[in-house]
N, C-alpha and C positions, 0 to 999 in steps of 0.2 A: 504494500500500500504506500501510496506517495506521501509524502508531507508536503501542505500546503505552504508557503513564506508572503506572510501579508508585508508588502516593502512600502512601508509608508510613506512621503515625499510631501510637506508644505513647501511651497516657493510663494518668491517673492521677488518681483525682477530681478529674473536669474536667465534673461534672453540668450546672453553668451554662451550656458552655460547646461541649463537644461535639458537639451537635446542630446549634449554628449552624454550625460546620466545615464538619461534613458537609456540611447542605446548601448552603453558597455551593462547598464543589467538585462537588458534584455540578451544581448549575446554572452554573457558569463556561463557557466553550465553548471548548474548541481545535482549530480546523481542522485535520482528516486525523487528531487526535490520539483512540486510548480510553485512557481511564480506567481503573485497577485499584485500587483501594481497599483499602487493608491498616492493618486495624486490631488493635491489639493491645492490650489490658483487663491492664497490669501490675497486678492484685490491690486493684484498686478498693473500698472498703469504704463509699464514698455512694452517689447513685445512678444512677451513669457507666453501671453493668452491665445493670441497667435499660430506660435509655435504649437502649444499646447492639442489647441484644436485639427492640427493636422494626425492625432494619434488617435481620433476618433473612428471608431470601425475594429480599432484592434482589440482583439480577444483577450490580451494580457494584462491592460492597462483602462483604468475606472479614474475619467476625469472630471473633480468639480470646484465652481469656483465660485468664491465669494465677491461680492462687488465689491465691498470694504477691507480694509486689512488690520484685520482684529487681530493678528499677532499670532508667531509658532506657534505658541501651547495652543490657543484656539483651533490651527489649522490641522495640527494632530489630532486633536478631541474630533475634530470631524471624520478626519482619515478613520481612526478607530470604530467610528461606528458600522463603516463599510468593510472593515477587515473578517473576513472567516476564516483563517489560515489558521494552524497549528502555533505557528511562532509568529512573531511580530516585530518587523526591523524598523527603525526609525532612519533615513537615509536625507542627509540636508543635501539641496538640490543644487549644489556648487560641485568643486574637484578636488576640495580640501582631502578630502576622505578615500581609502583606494575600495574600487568595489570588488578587487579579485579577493581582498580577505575575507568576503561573506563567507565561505567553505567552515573556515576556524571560528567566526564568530555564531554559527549556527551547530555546531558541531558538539560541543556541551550540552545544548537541551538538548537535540537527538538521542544523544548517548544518556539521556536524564542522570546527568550529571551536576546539572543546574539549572535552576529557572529563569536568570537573567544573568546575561552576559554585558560586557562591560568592553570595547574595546579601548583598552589602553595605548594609545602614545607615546607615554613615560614608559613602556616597556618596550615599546617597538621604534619605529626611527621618525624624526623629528624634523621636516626640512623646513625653515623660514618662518619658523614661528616669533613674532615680538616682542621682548623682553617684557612690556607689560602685558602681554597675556602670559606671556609663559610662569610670571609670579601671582599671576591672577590665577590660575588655573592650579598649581602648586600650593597654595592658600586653601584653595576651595576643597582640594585635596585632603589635605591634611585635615582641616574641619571636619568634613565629612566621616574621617578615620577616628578623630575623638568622639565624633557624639552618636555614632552608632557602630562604636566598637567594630569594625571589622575592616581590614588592611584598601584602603583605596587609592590608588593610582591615578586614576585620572577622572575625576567623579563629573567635570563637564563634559569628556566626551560626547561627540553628536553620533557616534557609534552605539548605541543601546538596543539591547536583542533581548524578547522574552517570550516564554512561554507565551502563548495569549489568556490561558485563562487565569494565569498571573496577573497581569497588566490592566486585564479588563475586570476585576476582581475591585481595583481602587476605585476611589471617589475622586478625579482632577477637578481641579478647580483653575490652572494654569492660565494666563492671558499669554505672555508673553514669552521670553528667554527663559522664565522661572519653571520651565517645562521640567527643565533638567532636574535641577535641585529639589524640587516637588517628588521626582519619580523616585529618587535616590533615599528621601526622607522617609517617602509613606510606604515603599519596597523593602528599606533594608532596615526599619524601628519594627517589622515581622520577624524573628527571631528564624521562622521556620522556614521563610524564602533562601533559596539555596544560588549565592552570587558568587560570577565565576569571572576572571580579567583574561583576556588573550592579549597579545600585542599585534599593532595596527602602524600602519604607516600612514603619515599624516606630512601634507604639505599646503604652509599657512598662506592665506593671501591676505593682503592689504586692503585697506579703506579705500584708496582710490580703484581697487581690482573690485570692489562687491560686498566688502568685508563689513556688515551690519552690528556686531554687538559694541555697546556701549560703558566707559563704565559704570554708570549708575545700572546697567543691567550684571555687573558683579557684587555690586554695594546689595541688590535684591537677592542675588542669588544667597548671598551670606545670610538673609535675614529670614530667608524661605528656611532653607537646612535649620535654622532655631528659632524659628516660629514653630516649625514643625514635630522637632523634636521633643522640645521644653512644653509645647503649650495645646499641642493636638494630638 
């Protein structure tokens, strides 16, 4: 029997950039594994939506789009709802991120060796990352490893892979970048969810290449992880 992969994908004027996605998952190959392709158009205003709609017809991929741009976590929480895969990848719709390591990042639940996977960064290779993300991300890290006791590496990764009936188990509340930090809080303060890191290979872009987060969107992330911990 196959196993499903719901690969979930918000964008956001990602015109450049999008299409190359697409197509290296679509042609990646995972034995015994289908693909579900969930795309979700958070309120595009280049020409993402465009593009988008030329992948209408295909069997692989489910596209929809908001008029507005209510933000990651929102575009996720929508992706989710259309997911019926076994596992569920969260996949940001730039080139940051390589799509050949999906094999190892799905390869722990398979083997139910774990219910969410983690691809690490910090354990894998690192190219062009910016000094302040790389101590923002470090930070974030290491908090996450104090307040829910168990060893984290790279807890913003946009690499996150889970069982689905994990993932779809929580309550999100997420708008924004707080996606992350949200999943990591209300996931691993379960004592019983079984979290596993593989290493990833990661190559960073800039602000003027696409490069969207803020940092008042790490000042939140820090206050999610102990909002959540201490008070929920």
């Amino acid at each position: 029997m196959k196993t499903i992969l719901s690969i979930i994908i918000p964008v956001y004027n990602e015109e450049n950039n999008i299409y190359k996605v697409i197509d290296s998952i679509k042609k990646i190959h995972l034995p015994n594994v289908e693909k579900e392709i969930i795309i979700v158009d958070d309120g595009s205003w280049d020409g993402t939506s465009g593009i988008l709609k030329k992948y209408h017809g295909d069997s692989e991929i489910q596209i929809h789009f908001s008029r507005l741009n209510f933000g990651k976590g929102v575009a996720t929480r929508i992706g989710l709802t259309y997911a019926t895969g076994d596992i569920v990848l969260i996949q940001d719709a730039d080139l940051e991120y390589d799509i050949n390591d999906y094999p190892k990042l799905i390869q722990p639940i398979i083997e139910n060796k774990a219910d969410v996977v983690y691809g690490s960064r910090f354990k894998g290779k690192i190219r062009n990352m910016a000094l302040f993300n790389y101590l923002g991300n470090k930070i974030l890290s290491w908090l996450a490893s104090i307040l829910f006791m168990r060893h984290i590496t790279d807890e913003a990764t946009a690499f996150k892979v889970f069982r689905a009936s994990t993932i779809k188990s929580i309550n999100l509340t997420c708008k924004r970048y707080e996606l992350c930090p949200e999943l990591t809080a209300k996931l691993l303060k379960d004592r019983s969810v079984r979290y596993a890191e593989v290493p990833i290979s990661y190559i960073g872009r800039s602000i003027a290449e696409g490069k969207k987060i803020k940092l008042r969107d790490g000042v939140t992330a820090i206050w999610t992880l102990i909002k959540y911990r201490i008070f929920k």
